[in-house]
KOLTIVEX-474492 format. One line per 2 residues: number of its first residue (from 1); their letters; for each residue x, y, z of C-alpha. Coordinates in Angstrom, 1 decimal. Last residue first. Example, Ala and Ser with C-alpha at 12.3 -4.5 7.8 and 13.67 -1.06 7.14 Angstrom:
2	SA	13.7,-1.1,7.1  12.3,-4.5,7.8 .
This chain:
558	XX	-33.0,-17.5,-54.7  -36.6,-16.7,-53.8 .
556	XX	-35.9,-15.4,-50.7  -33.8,-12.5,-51.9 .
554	XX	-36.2,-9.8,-50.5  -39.0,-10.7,-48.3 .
552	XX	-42.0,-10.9,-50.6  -43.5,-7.4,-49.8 .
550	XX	-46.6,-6.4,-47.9  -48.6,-3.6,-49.6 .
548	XX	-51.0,-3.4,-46.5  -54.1,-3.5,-48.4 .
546	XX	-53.0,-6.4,-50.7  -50.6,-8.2,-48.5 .
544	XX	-53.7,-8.1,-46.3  -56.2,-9.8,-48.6 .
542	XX	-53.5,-12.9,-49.5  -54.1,-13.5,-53.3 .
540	XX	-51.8,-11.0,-53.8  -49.2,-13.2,-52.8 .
538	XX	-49.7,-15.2,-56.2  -48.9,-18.8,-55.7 .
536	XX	-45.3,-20.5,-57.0  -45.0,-22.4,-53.9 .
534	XX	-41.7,-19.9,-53.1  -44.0,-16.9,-54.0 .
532	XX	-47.6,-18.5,-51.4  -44.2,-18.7,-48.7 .
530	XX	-42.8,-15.5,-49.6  -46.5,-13.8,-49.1 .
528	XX	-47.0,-14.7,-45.6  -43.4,-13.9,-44.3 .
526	XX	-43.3,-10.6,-45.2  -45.5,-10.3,-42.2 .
524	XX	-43.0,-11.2,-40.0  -41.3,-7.9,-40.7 .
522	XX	-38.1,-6.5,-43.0  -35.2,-4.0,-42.2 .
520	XX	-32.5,-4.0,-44.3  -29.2,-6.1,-43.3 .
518	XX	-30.0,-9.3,-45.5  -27.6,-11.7,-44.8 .
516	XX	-26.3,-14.6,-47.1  -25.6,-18.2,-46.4 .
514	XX	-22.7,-20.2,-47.6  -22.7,-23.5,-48.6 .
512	XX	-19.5,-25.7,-48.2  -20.2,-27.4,-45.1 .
510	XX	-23.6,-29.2,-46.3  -25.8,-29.0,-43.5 .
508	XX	-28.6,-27.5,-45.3  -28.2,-26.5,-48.8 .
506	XX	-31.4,-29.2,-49.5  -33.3,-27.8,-47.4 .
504	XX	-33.7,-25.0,-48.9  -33.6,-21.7,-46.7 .
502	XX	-35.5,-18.8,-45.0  -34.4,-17.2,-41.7 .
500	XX	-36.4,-15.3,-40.1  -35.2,-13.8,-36.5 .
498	XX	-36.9,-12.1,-33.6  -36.7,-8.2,-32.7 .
496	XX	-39.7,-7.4,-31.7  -40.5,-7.8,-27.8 .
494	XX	-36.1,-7.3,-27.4  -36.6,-4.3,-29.5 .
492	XX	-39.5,-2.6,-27.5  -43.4,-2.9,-28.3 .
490	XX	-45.1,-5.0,-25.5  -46.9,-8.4,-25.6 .
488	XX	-43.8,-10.7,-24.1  -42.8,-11.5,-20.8 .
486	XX	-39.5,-12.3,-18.5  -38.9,-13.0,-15.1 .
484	XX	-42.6,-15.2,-14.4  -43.8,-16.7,-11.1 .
482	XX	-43.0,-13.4,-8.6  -46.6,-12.4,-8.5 .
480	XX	-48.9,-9.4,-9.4  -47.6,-9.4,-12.9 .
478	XX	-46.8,-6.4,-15.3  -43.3,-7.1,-16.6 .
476	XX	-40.9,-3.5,-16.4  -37.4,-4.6,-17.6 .
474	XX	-37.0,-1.5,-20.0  -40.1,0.8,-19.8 .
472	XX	-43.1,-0.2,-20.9  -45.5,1.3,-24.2 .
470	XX	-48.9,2.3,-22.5  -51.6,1.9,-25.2 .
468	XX	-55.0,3.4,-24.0  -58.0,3.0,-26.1 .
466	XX	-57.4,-0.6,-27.3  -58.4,-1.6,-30.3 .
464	XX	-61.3,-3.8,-31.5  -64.2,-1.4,-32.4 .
462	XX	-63.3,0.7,-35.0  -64.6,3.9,-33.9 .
460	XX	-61.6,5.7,-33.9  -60.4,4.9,-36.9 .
458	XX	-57.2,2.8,-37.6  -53.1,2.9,-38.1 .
456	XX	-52.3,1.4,-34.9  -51.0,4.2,-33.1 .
454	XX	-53.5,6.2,-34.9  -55.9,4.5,-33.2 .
452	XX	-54.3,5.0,-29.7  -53.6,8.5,-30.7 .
450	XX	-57.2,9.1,-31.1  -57.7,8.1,-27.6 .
448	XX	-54.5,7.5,-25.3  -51.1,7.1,-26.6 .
446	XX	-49.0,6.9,-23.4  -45.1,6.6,-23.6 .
444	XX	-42.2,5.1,-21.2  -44.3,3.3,-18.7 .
442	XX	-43.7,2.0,-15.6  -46.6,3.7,-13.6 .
440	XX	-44.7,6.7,-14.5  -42.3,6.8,-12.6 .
438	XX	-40.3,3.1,-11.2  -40.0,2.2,-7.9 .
436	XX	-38.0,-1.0,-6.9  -38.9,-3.3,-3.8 .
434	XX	-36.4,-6.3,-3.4  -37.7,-9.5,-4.7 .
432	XX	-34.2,-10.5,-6.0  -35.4,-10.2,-9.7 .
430	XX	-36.6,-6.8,-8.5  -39.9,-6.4,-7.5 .
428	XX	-42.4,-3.4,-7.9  -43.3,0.1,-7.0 .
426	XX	-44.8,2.3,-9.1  -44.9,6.0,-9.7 .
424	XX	-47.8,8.4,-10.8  -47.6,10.9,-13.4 .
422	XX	-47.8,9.3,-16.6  -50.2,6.7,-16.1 .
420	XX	-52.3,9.6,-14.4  -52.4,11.6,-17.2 .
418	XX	-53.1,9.1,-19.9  -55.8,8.0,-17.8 .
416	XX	-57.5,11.7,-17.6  -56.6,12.2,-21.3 .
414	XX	-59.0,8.8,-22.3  -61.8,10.4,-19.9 .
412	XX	-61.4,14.0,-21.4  -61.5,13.0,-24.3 .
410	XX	-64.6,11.0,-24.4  -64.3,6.7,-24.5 .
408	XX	-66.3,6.2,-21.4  -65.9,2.7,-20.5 .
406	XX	-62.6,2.2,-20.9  -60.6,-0.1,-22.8 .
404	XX	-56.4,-0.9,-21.6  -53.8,-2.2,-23.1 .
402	XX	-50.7,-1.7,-21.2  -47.5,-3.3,-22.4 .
400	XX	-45.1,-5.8,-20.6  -47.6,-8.0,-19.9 .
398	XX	-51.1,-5.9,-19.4  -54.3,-6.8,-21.3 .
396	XX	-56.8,-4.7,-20.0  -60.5,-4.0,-19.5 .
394	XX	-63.2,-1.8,-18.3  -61.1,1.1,-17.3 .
392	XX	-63.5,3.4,-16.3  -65.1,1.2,-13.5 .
390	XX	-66.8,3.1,-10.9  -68.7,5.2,-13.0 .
388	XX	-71.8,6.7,-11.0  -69.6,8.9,-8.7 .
386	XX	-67.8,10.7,-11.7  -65.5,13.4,-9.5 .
384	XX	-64.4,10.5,-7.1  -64.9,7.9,-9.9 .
382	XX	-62.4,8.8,-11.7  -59.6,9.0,-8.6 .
380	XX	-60.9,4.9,-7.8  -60.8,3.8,-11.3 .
378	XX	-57.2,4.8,-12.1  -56.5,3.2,-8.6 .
376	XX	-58.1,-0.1,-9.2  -56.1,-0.3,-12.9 .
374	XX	-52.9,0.5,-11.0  -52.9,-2.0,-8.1 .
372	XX	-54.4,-4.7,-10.4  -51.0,-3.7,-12.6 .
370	XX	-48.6,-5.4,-10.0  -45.5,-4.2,-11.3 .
368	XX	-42.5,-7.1,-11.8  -39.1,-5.1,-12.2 .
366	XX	-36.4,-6.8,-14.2  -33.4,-4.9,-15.3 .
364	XX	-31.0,-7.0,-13.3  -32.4,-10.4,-15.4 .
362	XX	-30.9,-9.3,-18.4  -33.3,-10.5,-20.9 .
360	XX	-36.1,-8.4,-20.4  -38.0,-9.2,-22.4 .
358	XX	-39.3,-11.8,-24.8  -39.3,-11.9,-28.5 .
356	XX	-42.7,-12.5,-30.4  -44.2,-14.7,-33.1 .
354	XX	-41.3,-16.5,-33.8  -38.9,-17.3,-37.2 .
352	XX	-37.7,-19.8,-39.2  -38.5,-20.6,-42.8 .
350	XX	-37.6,-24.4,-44.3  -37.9,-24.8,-47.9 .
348	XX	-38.6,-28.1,-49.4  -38.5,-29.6,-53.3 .
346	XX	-34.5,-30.4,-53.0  -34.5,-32.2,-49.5 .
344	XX	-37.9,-33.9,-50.1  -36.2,-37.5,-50.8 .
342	XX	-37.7,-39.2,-47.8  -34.8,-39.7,-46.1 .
340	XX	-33.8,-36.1,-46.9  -36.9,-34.5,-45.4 .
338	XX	-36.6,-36.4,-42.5  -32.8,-35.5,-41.9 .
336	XX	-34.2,-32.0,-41.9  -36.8,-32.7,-39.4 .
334	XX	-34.7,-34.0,-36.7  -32.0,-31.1,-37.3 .
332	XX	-35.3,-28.9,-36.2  -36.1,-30.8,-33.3 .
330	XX	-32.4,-31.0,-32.3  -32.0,-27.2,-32.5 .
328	XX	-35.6,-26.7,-30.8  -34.3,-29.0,-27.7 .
326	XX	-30.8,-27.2,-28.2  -32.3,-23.9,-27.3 .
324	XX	-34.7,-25.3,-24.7  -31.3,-26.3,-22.7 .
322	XX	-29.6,-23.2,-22.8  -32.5,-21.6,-21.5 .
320	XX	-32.3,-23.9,-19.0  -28.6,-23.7,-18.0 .
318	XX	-28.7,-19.6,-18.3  -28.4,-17.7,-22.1 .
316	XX	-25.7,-15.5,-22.7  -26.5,-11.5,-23.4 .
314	XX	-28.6,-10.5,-20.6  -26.4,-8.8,-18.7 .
312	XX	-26.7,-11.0,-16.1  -27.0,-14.6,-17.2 .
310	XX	-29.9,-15.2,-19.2  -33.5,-17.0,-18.2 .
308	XX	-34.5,-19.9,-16.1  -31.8,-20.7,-13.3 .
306	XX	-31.5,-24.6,-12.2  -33.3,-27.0,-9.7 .
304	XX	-35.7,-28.2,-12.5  -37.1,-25.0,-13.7 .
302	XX	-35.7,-21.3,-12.2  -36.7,-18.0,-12.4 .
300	XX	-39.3,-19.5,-15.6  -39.6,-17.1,-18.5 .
298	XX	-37.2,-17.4,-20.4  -37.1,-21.1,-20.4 .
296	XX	-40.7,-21.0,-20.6  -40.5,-19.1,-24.1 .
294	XX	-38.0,-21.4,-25.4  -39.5,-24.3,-25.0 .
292	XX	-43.3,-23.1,-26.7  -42.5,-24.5,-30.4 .
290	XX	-45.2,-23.6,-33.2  -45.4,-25.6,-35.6 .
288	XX	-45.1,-26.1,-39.8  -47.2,-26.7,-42.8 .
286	XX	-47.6,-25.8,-46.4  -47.7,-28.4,-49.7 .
284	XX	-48.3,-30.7,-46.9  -47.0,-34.3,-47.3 .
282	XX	-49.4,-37.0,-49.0  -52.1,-38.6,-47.6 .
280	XX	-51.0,-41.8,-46.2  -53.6,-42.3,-42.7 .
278	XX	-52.8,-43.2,-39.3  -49.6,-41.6,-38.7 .
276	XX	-51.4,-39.2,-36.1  -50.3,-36.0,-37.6 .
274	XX	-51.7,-37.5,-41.2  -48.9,-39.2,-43.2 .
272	XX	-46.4,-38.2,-46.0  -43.3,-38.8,-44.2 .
270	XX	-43.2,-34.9,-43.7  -46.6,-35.2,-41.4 .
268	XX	-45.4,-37.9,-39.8  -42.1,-35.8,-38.8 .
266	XX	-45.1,-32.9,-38.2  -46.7,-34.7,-35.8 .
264	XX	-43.3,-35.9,-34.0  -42.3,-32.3,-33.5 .
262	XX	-46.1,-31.7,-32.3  -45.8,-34.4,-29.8 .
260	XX	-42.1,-33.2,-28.8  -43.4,-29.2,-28.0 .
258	XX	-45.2,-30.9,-24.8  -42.0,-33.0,-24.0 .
256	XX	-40.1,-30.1,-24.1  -42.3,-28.0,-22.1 .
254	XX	-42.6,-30.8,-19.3  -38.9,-30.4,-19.2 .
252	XX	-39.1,-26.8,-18.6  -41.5,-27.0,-15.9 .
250	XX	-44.3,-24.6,-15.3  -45.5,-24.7,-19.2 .
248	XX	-46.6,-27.8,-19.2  -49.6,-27.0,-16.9 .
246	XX	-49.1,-27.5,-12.8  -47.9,-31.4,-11.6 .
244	XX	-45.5,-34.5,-12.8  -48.1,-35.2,-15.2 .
242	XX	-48.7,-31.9,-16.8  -52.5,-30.1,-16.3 .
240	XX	-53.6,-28.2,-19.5  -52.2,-25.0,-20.1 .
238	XX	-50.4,-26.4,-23.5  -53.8,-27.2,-25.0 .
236	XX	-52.8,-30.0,-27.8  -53.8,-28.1,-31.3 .
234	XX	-53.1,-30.8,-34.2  -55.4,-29.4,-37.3 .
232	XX	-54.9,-31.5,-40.3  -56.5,-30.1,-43.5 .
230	XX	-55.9,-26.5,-42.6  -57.9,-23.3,-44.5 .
228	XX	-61.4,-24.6,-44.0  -63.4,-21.9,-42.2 .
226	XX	-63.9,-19.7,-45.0  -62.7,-16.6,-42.8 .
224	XX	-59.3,-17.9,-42.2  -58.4,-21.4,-41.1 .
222	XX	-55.4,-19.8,-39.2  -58.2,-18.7,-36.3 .
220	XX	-57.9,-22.4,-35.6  -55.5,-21.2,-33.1 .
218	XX	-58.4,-21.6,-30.5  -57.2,-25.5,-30.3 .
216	XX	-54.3,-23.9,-28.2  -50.7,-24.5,-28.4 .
214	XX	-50.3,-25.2,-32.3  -50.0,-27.7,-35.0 .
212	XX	-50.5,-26.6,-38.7  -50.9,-28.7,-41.7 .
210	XX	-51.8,-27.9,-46.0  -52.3,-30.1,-48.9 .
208	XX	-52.4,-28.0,-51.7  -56.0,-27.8,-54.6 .
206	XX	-55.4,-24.0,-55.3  -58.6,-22.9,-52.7 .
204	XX	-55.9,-24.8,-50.1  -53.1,-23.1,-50.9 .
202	XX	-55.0,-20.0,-50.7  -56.6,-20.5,-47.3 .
200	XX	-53.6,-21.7,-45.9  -52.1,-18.7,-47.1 .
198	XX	-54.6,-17.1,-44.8  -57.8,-14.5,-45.5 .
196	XX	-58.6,-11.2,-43.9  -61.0,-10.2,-41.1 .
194	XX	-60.6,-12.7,-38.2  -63.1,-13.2,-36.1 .
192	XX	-64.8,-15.9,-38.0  -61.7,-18.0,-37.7 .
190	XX	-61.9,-17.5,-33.6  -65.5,-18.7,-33.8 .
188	XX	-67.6,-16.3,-32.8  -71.3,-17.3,-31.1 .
186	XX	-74.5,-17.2,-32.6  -77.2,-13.9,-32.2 .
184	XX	-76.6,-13.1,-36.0  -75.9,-9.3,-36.1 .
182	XX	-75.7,-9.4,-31.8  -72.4,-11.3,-32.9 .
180	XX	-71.6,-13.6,-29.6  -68.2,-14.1,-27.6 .
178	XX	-67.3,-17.7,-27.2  -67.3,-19.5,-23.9 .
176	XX	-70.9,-21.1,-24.6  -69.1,-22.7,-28.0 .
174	XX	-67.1,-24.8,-26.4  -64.1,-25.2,-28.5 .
172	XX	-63.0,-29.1,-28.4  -64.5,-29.9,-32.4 .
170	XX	-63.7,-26.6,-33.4  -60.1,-27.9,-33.3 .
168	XX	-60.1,-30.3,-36.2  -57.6,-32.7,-37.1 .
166	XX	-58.6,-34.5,-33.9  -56.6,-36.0,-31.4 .
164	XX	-54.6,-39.1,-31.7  -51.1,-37.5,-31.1 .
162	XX	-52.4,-37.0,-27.9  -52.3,-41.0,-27.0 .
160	XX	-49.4,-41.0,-24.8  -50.7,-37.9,-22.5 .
158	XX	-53.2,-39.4,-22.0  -54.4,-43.0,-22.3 .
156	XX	-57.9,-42.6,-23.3  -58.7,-40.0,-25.3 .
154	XX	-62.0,-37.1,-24.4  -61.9,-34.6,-26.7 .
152	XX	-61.6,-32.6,-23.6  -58.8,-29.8,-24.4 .
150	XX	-57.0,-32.7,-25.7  -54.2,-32.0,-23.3 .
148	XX	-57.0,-32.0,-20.0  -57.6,-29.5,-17.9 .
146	XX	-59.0,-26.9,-20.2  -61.5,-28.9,-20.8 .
144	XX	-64.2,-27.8,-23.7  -61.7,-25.8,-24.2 .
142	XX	-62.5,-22.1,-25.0  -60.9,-20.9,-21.7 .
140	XX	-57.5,-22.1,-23.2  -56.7,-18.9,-25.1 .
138	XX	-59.5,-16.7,-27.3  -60.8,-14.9,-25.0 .
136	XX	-63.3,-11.9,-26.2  -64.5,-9.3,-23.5 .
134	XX	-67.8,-7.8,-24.6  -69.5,-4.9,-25.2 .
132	XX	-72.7,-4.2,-27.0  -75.6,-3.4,-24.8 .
130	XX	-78.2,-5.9,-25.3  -81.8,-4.5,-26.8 .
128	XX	-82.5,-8.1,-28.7  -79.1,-10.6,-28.1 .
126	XX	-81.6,-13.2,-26.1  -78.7,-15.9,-25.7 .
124	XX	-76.0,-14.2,-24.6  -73.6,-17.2,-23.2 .
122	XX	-70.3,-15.4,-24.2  -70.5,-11.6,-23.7 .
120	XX	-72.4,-9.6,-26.7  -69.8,-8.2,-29.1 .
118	XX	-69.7,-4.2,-30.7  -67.2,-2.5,-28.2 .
116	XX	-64.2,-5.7,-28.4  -62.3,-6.2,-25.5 .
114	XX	-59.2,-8.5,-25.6  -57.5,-12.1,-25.2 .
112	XX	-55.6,-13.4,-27.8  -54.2,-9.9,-28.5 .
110	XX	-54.6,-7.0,-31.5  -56.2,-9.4,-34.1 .
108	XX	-58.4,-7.2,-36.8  -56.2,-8.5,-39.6 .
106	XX	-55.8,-5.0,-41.3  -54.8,-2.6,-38.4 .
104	XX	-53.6,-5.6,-36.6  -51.0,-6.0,-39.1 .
102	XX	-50.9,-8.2,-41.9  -49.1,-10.9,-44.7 .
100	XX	-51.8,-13.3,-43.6  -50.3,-16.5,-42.6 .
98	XX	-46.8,-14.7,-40.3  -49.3,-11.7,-39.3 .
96	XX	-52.1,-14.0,-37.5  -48.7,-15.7,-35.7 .
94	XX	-48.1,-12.7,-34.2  -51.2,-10.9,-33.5 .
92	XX	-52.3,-14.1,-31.5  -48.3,-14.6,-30.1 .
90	XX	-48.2,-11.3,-28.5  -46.0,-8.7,-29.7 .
88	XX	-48.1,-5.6,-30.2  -46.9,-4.7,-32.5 .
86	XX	-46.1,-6.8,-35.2  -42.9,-8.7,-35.4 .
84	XX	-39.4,-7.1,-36.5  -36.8,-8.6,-38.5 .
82	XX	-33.4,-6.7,-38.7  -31.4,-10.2,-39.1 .
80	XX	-33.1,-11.5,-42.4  -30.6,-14.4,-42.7 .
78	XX	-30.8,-16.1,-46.0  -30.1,-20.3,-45.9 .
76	XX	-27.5,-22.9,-46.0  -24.9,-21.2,-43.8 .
74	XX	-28.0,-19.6,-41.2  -29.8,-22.9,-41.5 .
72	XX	-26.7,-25.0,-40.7  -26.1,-22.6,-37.5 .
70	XX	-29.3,-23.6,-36.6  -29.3,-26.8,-37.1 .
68	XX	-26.2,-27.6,-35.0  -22.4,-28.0,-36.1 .
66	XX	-21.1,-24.7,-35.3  -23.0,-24.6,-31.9 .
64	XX	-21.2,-21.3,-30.0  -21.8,-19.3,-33.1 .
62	XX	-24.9,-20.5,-34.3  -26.2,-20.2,-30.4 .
60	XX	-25.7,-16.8,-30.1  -26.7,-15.7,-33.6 .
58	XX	-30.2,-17.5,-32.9  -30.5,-16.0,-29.7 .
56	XX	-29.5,-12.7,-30.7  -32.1,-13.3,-33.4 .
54	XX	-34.3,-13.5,-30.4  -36.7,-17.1,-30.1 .
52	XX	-39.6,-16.2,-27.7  -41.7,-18.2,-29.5 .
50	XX	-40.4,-20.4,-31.7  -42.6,-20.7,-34.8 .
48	XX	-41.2,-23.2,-38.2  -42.3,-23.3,-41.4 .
46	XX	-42.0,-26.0,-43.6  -42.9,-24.8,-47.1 .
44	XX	-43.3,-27.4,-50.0  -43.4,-27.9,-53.5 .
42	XX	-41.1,-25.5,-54.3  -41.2,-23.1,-57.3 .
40	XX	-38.9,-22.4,-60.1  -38.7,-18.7,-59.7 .
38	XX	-39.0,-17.2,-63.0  -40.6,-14.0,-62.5 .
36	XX	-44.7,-13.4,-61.3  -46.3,-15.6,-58.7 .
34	XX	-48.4,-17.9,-60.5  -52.1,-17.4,-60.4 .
32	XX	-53.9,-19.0,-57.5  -56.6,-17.3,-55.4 .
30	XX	-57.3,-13.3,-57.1  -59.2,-11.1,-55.1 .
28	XX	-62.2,-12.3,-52.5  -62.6,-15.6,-51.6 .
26	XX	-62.2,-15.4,-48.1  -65.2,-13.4,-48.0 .
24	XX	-65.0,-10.4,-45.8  -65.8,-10.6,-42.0 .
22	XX	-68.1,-7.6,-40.7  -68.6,-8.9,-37.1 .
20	XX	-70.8,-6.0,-34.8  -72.9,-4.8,-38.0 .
18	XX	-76.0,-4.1,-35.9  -75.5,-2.5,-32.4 .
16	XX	-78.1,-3.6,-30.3  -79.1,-1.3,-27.3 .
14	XX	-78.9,-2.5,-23.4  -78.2,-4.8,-21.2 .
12	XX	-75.0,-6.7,-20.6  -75.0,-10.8,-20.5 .
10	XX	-73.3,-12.0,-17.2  -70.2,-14.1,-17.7 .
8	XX	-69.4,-17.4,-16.5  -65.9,-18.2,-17.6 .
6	XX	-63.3,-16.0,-19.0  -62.6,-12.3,-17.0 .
4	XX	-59.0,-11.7,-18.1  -57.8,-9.2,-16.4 .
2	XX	-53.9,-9.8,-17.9  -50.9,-9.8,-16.0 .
């Protein structure tokens, strides 16, 4: 569960700290030169998101599905099968590190929704002697309508006509919602906030067409700094109201037909059209999705009469997992006979990964913790010896990880929650709604303080991160209800471990190839700079690869 507070917040009082948003230029280092060696390069990049999508997953369903896409990709392609996301695993972070080549430490990105110690809240108008301090959402509360699957562009005819919405996201973020720079007094736009550059950036600064759809028009953080990263936007909000009832994400099928608009805007897109097929401009040099199916499926108890999830022991996917897998498989095989229609085969590589895993995935290990219950009590026991602070813990970001920011930062404040996490039970749900207790608040580590920043490789006075970071025990999910059986966020192997899987087109399907595996370990951020490599673009280019070192993934330009 996250305490999110998104609409209608109060402006704080108090002092103005100056230098709240420090955003380097997008245009800083080197932007095009060729990437060194003598890989011939592609001319395109197709890269391909699927959240919740495990490399046992992927290794599942190869084996049981010798014909699909998948298992095509894996005999066609390199298999990268220790890959690791950042921590923590939530799709902002995640995604931010597949187009930059960084962690939070560099990127700035440690959730979509967080607290951040030098912001105004959204609507501050007067920013002259406020308090800094601000929660910053960047998720469907920045919709001008979060009801509606344009996010309130305003299309007739929905949800039939989605494909017609705008290649450009800011134009459905309400600005009021955004979080304000006291430097400036303006609101933050989700590509201002982040602080590196995109390979969308690059490709676009070296003249390439680029694409991106995604689940929220907020995602426009993969602009980058400059602002102008992606030529063709497509961002339908997936929390947005579903025909047949709740958002597309409370019904598998809905999900599928949510994740179908984007499949079909990027088969345009590979035909050489605009997402909308309404204009010929040329197919993307870069450009990809980002499929949701999976991650319903795993998180749903049950969708359409049947069991969301795995099977006990956590190994075999249930019916409607099962189901999203082959939806993704078919999208994918959809797009590869695309590519060869239109004679792209030999000039495309596809890469294949997801910005987080999900967990648990033996539903017997579940246990759902109501972390309201925590938070309140942490609050309650300072305040009895601090009477004037009722609220120490200010904010959180709670799925299967604890994030939490405090109000008093000192030692003793930061020790005092990391010794209450760590010595109180909690009692939760089982996947059969039977009561569970679990010690230490469900947690299996505290970093509180200066750990928390060295947890993440940064000062302490940088202002983003988290001052406690609780890492969850196995099966624990922080939720105050029984809707979700599975989440993501948190640092543990089934969070992390997802698959990449990099591979030409053109060697997919055909029975004879034969894939390789690399065994060493390798993260999603590799991914950034292997795609500017295979388009023959200097990864350097990328700021992050730069101050995180990140490597071209080894082999992938083959």
């Amino acid at each position: 569960m996250r305490s999110t507070t998104l609409r209608g917040l109060s402006a704080a009082t108090g002092a103005l700290v100056a230098g709240a948003l420090a955003v380097p230029a997008a245009s800083a280092g080197p932007s095009h030169r060729p990437a060194p060696g003598a890989h011939r390069p592609q001319q395109h990049v197709l890269l391909l998101s699927v959240d919740g999508l495990h490399q046992s997953d992927l290794s599942w369903y190869a084996a049981t599905h010798p014909t699909s896409a998948f298992a095509s990709l894996l005999r066609g392609g390199v298999d990268y099968d220790r890959a690791s996301t950042p921590a923590p695993s939530d799709s902002f972070p995640g995604m931010v590190g597949q187009v930059t080549g960084g962690n939070p430490r560099s990127t700035g990105i440690y959730y979509d929704v967080t607290w951040n110690r030098a912001l105004l809240s959204a609507g501050t108008t007067q920013c002259t002697g406020v308090a800094p301090g601000a929660p910053v959402a960047y998720d469907e509360s920045v919709d001008k309508d979060p009801s509606r699957l344009d996010a309130g562009q305003g299309l007739a005819g929905l949800p039939a006509s989605i494909l017609s919405m705008t290649v450009q996201p800011r134009d459905v973020i309400d600005t009021a919602e955004l979080p304000v720079d006291p430097a400036t007094c303006t609101p933050v736009l989700p590509h201002q906030y982040l602080e590196v550059n995109t390979l969308f950036e690059v490709a676009h600064r070296a003249g390439l067409r680029t694409a991106w759809s995604d689940k929220h028009a907020a995602y426009e953080i993969l602009d980058g700094p400059s602002g102008h990263g992606v030529d063709d936007f497509f961002t339908p909000e997936i929390n947005s109201d579903a025909p047949a009832g709740g958002d597309w994400t409370t019904d598998n099928a809905a999900t599928q037909q949510y994740d179908a608009y984007k499949v079909k805007a990027v088969l345009n897109e590979i035909d050489g059209y605009d997402h909308s097929r309404t204009s010929k401009v040329g197919t993307p040099a870069v450009f990809g999705m980002n499929f949701q199916s999976v991650s319903t499926a795993q998180k749903l108890p049950t969708s359409g009469g049947r069991a969301g999830g795995y099977l006990p022991g956590g190994t075999v996917p249930g019916p409607v997992l099962s189901s999203a897998l082959s939806f993704v498989d078919a999208s994918v095989g959809s797009m590869v006979r695309q590519l060869r229609g239109d004679g792209l085969a030999s000039s495309t590589t596809i890469v294949l990964s997801a910005k987080h895993g999900q967990s648990p995935t033996d539903p017997t290990a579940l246990t759902r913790i109501d972390d309201g219950a925590i938070i309140d009590a942490i609050n309650a026991d300072w305040a009895v010896s601090h009477p004037s602070e009722t609220r120490l813990v200010t904010f959180s970001a709670d799925d299967d990880s604890m994030l939490l920011w405090l109000s008093d930062r000192s030692p003793a404040a930061t020790r005092f929650v990391q010794q209450w996490l760590l010595s109180h039970p909690a009692t939760g749900s089982t996947i059969s709604l039977t009561s569970r207790t679990v010690p230490a608040s469900g947690l299996t580590k505290v970093y509180a303080g200066a750990d928390a920043a060295s947890y993440y490789g940064v000062s302490v006075d940088e202002p983003r991160h988290p001052d406690v970071v609780g890492v969850a025990q196995d099966g624990v999910v922080y939720t105050g209800g029984t809707k979700k059986i599975a989440e993501h966020g948190g640092m543990n192997a089934q969070d992390r471990h997802v698959p990449i899987v990099v591979a030409r087109a053109s060697s997919v399907g055909l029975g004879s190839s034969r894939g390789s595996v690399v065994a060493s370990p390798v993260e999603t951020t590799q991914i950034a700079p292997t795609i500017l490599a295979l388009l023959g673009l200097d990864p350097r280019a990328l700021q992050a690869v730069r101050l995180e070192h990140t490597a071209v993934l080894p082999g992938a330009l083959r």
